[in-house]
N, C-alpha and C positions, 0 to 999 in steps of 0.2 A: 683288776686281774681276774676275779672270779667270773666276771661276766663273759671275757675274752676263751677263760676255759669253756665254759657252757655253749657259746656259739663253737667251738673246736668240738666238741662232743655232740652238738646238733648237726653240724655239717659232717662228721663222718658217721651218723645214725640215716643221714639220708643219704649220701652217695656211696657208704662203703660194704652198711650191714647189709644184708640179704633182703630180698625184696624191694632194692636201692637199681640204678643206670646200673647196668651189664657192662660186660666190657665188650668191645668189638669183636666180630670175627668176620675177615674179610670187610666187605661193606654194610652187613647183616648186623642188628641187635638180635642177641635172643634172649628168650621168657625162660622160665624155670624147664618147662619142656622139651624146650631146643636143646637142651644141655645132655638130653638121653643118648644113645649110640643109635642115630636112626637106622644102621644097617641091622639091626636085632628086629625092625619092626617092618621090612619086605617081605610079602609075600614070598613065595614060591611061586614063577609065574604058569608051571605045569607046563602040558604038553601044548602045542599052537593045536588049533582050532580052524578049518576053512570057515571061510564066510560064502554066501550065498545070498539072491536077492527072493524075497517070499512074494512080495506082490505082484499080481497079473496088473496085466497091459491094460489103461482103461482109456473109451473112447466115450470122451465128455463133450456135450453141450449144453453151452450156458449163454449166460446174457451179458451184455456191455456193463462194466459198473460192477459184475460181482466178484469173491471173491473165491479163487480156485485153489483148491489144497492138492496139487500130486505126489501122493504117494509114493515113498523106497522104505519098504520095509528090509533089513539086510541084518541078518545072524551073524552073529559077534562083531557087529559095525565097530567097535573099539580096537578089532586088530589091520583095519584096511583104511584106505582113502577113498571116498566116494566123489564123482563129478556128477554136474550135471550140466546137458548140452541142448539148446534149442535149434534146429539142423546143426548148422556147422558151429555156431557160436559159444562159446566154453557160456555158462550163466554164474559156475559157482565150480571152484574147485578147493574140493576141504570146507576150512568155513570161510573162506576167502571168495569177496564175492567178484565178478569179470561183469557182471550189467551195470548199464550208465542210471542205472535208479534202482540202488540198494535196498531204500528206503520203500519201495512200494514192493520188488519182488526179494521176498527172502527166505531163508533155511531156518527150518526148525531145527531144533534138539536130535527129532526123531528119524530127519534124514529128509523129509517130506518139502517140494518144493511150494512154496504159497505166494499167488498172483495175486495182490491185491490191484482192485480197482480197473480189471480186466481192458484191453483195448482192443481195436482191429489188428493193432500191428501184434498183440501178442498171440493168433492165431496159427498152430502150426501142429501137424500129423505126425513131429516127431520133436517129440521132448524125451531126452533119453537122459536115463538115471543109471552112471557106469561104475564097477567096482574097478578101480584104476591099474589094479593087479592083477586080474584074472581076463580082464576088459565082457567079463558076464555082465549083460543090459537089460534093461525094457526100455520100453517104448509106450509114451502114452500121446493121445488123439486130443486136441479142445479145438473147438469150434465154436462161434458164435451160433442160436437159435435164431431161426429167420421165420418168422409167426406165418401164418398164410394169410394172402391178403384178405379183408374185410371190407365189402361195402363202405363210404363213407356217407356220413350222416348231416356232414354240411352243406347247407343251402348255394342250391349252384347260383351264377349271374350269369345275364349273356351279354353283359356291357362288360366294356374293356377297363383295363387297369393303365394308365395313362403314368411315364415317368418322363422326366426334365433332369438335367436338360438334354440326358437321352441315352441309351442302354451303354453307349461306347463316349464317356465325359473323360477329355483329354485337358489336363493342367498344364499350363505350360512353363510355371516357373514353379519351383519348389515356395514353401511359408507363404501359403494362399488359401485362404478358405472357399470353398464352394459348396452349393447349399443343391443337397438333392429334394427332388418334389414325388409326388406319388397322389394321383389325384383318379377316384371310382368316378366313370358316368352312368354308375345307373342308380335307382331308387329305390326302397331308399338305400341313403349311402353308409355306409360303415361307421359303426361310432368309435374305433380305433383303427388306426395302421400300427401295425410292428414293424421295426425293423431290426435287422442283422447285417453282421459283417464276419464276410469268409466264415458263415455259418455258425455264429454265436453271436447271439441275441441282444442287442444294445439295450439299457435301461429307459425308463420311459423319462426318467429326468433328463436328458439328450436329445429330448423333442418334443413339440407342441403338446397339447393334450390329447386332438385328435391324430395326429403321427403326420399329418399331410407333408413335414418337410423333415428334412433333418440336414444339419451343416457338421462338414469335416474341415474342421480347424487346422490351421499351419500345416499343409497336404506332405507329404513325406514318403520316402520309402516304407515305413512302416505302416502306413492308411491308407496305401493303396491296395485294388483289390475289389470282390465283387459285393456290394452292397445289394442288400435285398427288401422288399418291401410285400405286405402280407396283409392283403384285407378279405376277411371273408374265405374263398376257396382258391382265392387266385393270386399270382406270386409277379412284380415284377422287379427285376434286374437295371441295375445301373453299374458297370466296371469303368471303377472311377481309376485313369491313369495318368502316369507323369511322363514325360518325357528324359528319358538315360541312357546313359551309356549302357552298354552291357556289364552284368555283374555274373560273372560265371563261379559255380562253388561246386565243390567236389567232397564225396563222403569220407572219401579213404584215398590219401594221396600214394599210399604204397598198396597193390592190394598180389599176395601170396598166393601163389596158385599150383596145381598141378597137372602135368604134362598128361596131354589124354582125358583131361576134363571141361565142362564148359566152367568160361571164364566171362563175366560183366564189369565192364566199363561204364561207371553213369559219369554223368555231371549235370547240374540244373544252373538253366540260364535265365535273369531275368534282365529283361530288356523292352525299350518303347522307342521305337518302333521296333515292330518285331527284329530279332536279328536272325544273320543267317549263319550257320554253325556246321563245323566242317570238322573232321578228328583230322590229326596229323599225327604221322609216324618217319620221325629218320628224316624231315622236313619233305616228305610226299603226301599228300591229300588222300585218305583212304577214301577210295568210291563203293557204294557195290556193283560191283564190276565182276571182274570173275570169280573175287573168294564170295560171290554174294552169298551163296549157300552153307559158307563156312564162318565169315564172319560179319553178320546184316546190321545195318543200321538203323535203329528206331527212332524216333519221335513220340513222345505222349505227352501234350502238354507243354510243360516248361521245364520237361527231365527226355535227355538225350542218351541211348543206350547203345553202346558195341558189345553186342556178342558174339566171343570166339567159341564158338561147339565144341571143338578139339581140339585146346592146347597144343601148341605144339614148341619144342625149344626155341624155336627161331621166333615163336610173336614174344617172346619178353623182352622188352626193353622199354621207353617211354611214350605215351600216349598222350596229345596235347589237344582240349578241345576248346574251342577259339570260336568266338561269336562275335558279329561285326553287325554293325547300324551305322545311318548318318549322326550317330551322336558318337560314335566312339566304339575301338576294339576290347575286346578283354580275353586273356586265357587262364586256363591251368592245366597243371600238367599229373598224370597220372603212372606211377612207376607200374611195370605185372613183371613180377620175377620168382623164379624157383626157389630164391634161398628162403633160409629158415626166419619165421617169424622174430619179430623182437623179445626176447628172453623177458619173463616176468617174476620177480622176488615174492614170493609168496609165504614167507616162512624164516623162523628162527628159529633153532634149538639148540640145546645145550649138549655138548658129549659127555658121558657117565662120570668123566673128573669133573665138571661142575664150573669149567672154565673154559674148555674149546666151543668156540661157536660151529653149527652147522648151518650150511646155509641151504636155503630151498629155494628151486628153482624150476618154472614150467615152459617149455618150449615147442612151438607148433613147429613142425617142419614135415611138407609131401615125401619128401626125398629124404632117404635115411643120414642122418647127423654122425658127420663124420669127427670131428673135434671139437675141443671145446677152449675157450680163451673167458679163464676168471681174473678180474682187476680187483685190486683193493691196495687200497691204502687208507692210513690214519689221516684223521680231518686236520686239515691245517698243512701237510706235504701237497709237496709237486708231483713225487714221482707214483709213476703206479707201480705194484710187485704183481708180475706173473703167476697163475700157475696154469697146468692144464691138465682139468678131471678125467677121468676115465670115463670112456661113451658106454650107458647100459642101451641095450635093447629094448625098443618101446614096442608094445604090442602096434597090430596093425588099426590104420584110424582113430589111435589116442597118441597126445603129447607126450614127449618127453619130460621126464623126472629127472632133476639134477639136486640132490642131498652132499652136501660137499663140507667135511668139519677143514675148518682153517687152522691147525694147527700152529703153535709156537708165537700167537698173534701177543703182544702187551694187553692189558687192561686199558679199555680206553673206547673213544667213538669213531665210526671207520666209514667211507664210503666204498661201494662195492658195483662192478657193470659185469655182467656174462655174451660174450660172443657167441653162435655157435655155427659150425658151418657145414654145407651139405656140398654136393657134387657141380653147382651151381653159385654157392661162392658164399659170405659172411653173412650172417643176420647185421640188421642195420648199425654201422657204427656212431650213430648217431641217439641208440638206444639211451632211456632213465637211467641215473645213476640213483642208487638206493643205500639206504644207509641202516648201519644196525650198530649195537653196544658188544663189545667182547669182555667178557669177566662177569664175575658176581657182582648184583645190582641188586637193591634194596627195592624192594616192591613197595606202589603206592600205600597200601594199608600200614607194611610194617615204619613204611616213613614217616606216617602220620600219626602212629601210634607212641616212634621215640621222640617225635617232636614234643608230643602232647607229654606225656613223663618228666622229660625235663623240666620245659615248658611250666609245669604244676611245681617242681620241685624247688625249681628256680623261686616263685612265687612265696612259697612257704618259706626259705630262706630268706628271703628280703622282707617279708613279715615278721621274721622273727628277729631280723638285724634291726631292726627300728622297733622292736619292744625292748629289746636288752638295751638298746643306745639310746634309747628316750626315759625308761622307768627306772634301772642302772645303775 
């Protein structure tokens, strides 16, 4: 009996005295501090403050491979949202990044955007850093450095650079090996060949000692292409191909435009033998013919471009470009329309009672946004509930901002889609659906922190039941 009391008097000295499991509030534990009246401990937030951007415009040139820090210096950056844009392309809006490689281009603390690992494609005269409420910018310049040429210092030859089994080796069944050659006639001869493909450098384990051959293994869509060989000062070429259908691929199968601007249509087509590629509109063959002037057709390579100069209402609608060979046809099709971009979730927050969610939302749209159509429902329903935000005013050449608290929502997990539509008709109804939490939620740290409390207490209870129930 006496034991039974002491474990009752050690169990309510660890979960009841002070310093013991809390008791819940909401889905939160709190510590001794959380117990204070935190509205005794807000500031004053004083009078609002404009913000303003302090850095000049810089026009930088650099080199491939480094790393570029630009600059947005912007006075009381804590009371505004800053974007950052490269031409037309959002990069970063808030801390929320919009580029396909976060990981290489991203935002400091300080506002400042940092390119690491610089490329060609990231060269551009207008990287613009916007305060998204004022829409006050700059504008900074990078450019790659292009050295002036120098004399070269390698020994010329005037004998030829001999390749097999010859600049244009056609394969005629896919999983075939064929073995390229590369042979100096002059004296003396080279004590290495390198070789390359599509301009990166093969290992020397991949071929002889002296490089005289190299073999591509089970030939494929993915190994074909222009193989290069390198002795001395002199370079020769073999474009090793296979024989396919056409494979036609497009960047952006919707692409958003504005009335009164140039508009580009690409697609790249890869095909053997060559194919022949034609755009369609409305199932009519666009020529340049009369609109030549206004909408031309290019060729570079194995990317095919329509450009319309001057939007106008009447070109939106579908764009199909279609390449044909004796091995077979392929298309894809490219939508150009006025309406507003695909609405993007960008954001959650909380309203001042600590339970309305608000939701953030950015929308590109040329043409001013007329309504707005929010979906939501809790995970696990069918149906969706309506509502429709009120449209603010975007400044000119920036997104729309939609902050929208959901009122009257349960606690719980919820899916959410935003429409929005201009003069020209819906943003895609085929848009992401995104999902967020409504109510107070227990933060990873403090989750880990009552796990770990228990957890220990639990511990010292069952240590101490098995000292009273064994010595006892």
């Amino acid at each position: 009996m006496k034991s039974i009391v002491q474990v009752a008097a050690l169990f309510t000295l660890l979960f009841i005295a002070p310093g013991g499991c809390r008791p819940e509030t909401g889905d939160a534990y709190l510590d001794d501090a959380d117990y204070a009246d935190e509205t005794n401990s807000q500031p004053d937030p004083g009078p609002s403050v404009s913000s303003e951007i302090l850095t000049k415009p810089l026009a930088l040139r650099v080199h491939v491979g480094d790393t570029v820090i630009l600059p947005c210096n912007v006075s009381n950056s804590e009371n505004v949202l800053i974007a950052w844009y490269k031409d037309r392309d959002v990069i970063y809006f808030g801390d929320n990044p919009y580029t396909a490689e976060p990981d290489r281009i991203k935002l400091e603390g300080n506002g400042s955007l940092v390119v690491n690992d610089f490329k060609q494609s990231d060269e551009s005269d207008n990287y613009k850093c916007i305060i998204t409420d004022t829409n006050e910018k700059i504008s900074h310049s990078v450019r790659i450095y292009v050295p002036p040429a120098t004399p070269t210092t390698a020994a010329t030859h005037t004998g030829k650079l001999i390749v097999k089994p010859g600049e244009y080796t056609v394969v005629q069944r896919p999983n075939t090996n064929v073995t390229l050659s590369c042979f100096a006639d002059w004296e003396p001869k080279p004590k290495l060949i390198t070789w390359s493909f599509q301009g990166k450098r093969l290992t020397s384990d991949e071929f002889p000692p002296d490089g005289s051959n190299y073999t591509v293994r089970n030939v494929a869509m993915e190994t074909i292409g222009l193989y290069q060989c390198l002795a001395g000062n002199k370079v020769g070429k073999i474009n090793v191909l296979i024989k396919h259908a056409p494979r036609v691929e497009v960047e952006h199968k919707r692409i958003h435009a504005a009335v009164g601007t140039e508009s580009e249509i690409k697609c790249t087509v890869h095909a053997y033998p060559m194919a022949e590629v034609v755009w369609i509109r409305n199932g009519m063959k666009i020529t340049n013919g009369k609109n030549k002037s206004r909408i031309p057709i290019s060729a570079l390579e194995a990317n095919y471009t329509l450009a319309i100069s001057r939007t106008m209402e009447d070109d939106f609608g579908n764009y199909t470009c279609r390449a044909t060979n004796k091995m077979g046809t392929a298309n894809a099709t490219v939508e150009l329309t006025g309406t507003p971009a695909e609405a993007k979730f960008y954001g959650l927050d909380s309203a001042p009672d600590k339970v309305t969610p608000i939701l953030k939302w950015i929308v590109n749209s040329h043409a001013p946004i007329l309504e707005y159509e929010l979906n939501y429902r809790q995970r696990g329903e069918d149906t969706w509930k309506t509502v429709t935000p009120k449209v603010t005013e975007a400044a000119s050449g920036t997104p729309y901002i939609l902050e929208y608290p959901l009122e009257g929502v349960e606690q719980g997990s919820y899916e959410t889609v935003l429409y929005a539509r201009n003069q020209y008709g819906w943003s895609p109804r085929d848009s992401k659906i995104h999902e967020f939490w409504s109510g107070e939620s227990v933060s990873g740290g403090e989750t880990a922190r009552h796990q770990f409390l228990v957890f220990s207490r639990l511990l010292i209870l069952a240590a101490s039941l098995h000292v009273y129930t064994t010595y006892l």
